[in-house]
C-alpha positions as CSV (number, residue, x, y, z in Angstrom):
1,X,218.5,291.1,93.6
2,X,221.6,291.4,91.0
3,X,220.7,290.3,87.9
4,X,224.5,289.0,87.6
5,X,223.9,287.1,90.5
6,X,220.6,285.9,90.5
7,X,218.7,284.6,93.6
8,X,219.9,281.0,94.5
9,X,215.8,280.5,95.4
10,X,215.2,281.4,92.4
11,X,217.5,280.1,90.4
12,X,217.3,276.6,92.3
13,X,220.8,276.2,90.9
14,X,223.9,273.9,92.8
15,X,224.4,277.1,95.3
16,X,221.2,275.8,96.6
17,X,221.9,272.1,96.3
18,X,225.1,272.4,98.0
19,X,223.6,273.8,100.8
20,X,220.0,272.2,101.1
21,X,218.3,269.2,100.3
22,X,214.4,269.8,99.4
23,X,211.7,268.3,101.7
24,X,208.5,269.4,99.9
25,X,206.5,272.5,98.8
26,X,203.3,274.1,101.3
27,X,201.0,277.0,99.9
28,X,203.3,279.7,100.0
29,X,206.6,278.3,100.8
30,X,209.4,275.3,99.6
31,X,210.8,273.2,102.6
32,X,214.2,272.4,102.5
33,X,216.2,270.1,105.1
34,X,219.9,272.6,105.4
35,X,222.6,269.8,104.9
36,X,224.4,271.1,108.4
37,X,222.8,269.6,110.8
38,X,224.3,270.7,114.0
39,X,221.0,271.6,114.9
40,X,219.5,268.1,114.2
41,X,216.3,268.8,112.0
42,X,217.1,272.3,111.0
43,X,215.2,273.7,107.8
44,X,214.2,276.9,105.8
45,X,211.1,277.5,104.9
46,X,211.5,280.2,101.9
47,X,208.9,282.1,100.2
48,X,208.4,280.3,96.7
49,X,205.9,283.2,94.9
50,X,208.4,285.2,93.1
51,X,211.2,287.0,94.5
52,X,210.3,289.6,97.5
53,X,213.6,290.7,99.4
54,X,211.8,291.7,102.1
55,X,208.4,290.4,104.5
56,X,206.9,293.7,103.9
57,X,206.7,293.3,100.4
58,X,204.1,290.4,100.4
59,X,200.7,291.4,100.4
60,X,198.5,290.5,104.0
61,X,197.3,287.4,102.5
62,X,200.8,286.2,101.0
63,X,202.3,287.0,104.4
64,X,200.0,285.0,106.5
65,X,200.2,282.0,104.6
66,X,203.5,282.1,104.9
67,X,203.9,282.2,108.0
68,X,201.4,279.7,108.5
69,X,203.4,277.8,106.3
70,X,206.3,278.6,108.8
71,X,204.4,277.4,111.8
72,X,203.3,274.6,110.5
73,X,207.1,273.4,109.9
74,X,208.4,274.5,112.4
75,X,205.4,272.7,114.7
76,X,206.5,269.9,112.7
77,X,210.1,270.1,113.7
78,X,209.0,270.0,117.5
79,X,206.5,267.2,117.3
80,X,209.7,265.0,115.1
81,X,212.6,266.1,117.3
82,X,211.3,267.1,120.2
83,X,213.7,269.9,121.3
84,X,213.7,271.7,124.1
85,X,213.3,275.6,121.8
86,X,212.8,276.5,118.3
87,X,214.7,279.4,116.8
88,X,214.0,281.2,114.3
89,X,216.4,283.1,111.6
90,X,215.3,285.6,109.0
91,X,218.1,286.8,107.4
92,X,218.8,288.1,104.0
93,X,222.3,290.3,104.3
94,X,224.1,287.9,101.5
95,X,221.2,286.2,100.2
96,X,218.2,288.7,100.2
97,X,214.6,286.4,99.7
98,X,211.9,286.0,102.2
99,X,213.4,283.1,104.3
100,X,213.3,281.6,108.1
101,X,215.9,279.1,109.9
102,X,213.7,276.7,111.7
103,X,216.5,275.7,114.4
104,X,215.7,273.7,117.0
105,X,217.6,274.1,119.8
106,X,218.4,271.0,122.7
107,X,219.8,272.3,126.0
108,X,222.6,269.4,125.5
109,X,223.7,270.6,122.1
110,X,226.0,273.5,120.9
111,X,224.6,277.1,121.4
112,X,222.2,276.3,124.0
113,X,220.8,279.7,125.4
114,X,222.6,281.8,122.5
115,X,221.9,282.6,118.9
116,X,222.7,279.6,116.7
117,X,225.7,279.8,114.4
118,X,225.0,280.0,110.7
119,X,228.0,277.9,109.9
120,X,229.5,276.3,113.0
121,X,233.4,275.9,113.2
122,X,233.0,272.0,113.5
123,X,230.1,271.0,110.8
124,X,228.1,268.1,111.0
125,X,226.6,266.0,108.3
126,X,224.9,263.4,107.6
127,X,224.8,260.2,105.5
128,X,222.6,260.1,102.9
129,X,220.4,257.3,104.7
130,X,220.5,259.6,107.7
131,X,219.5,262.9,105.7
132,X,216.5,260.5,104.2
133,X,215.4,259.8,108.1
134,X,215.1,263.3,109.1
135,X,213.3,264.4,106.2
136,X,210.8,261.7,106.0
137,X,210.5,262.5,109.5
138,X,209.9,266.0,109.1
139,X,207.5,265.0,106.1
140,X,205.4,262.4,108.1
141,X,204.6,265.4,110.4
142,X,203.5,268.1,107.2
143,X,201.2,265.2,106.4
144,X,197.6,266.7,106.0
């Protein structure tokens, strides 16, 4: 991490809020609902415990409640959306934090049977009524 340009999961600052709209927090992990919704209920699920750049630099029991955490959103995803696949991204080239994509993927939409596309050419968002649905959708399913 740069100290001249801090984490945007860290920092929570409008780099973050420009791209992502928070859902809720799990043990290990904050939920947010990414405001491109080509893939209709995609999230990420990023490691809220401190900074680690990399998987391997949480400890056995940070990494399997995060990924538990992941799981369980992604499970939620499914069970909300019903699509056909989930994908999963963990990247970190520009933006290096312990984070996954939760994409799910419908064999009717763009990409099907290829790697989803970070920013797709033609974008689609949502109304803020319509963001509210799909998070409160996604949040009925994290319900304990």
């Amino acid at each position: 991490m740069n100290s001249a340009n801090p984490c945007m999961y860290c920092s929570n600052d409008n780099r973050l809020t420009d791209l992502m709209i928070p859902i809720c927090e799990l043990e290990m992990s904050k939920v947010y609902l990414f405001k491109e919704q080509t893939y209709h209920g995609r999230c990420v699920v990023a490691f809220n415990r401190g900074h680690r750049n990399e998987l391997f630099e949480l400890s056995d029991e940070e990494r399997n409640a995060f990924i538990r955490d992941v799981s369980r959103v992604a499970s939620a995803v499914h069970t909300a959306f019903s699509p056909q696949k989930i994908n999963y991204g963990a990247y970190g080239d520009k933006m290096p934090h312990v984070h996954f994509h939760i994409v799910p993927k419908y064999e009717s939409a763009p990409k099907w049977g290829s790697t989803f596309d970070m920013m797709p050419e033609t974008r689609n968002y949502l109304t803020d009524e319509k963001y509210t649905e799909v998070i409160e959708a996604i949040r009925l399913q994290l319900q304990d």
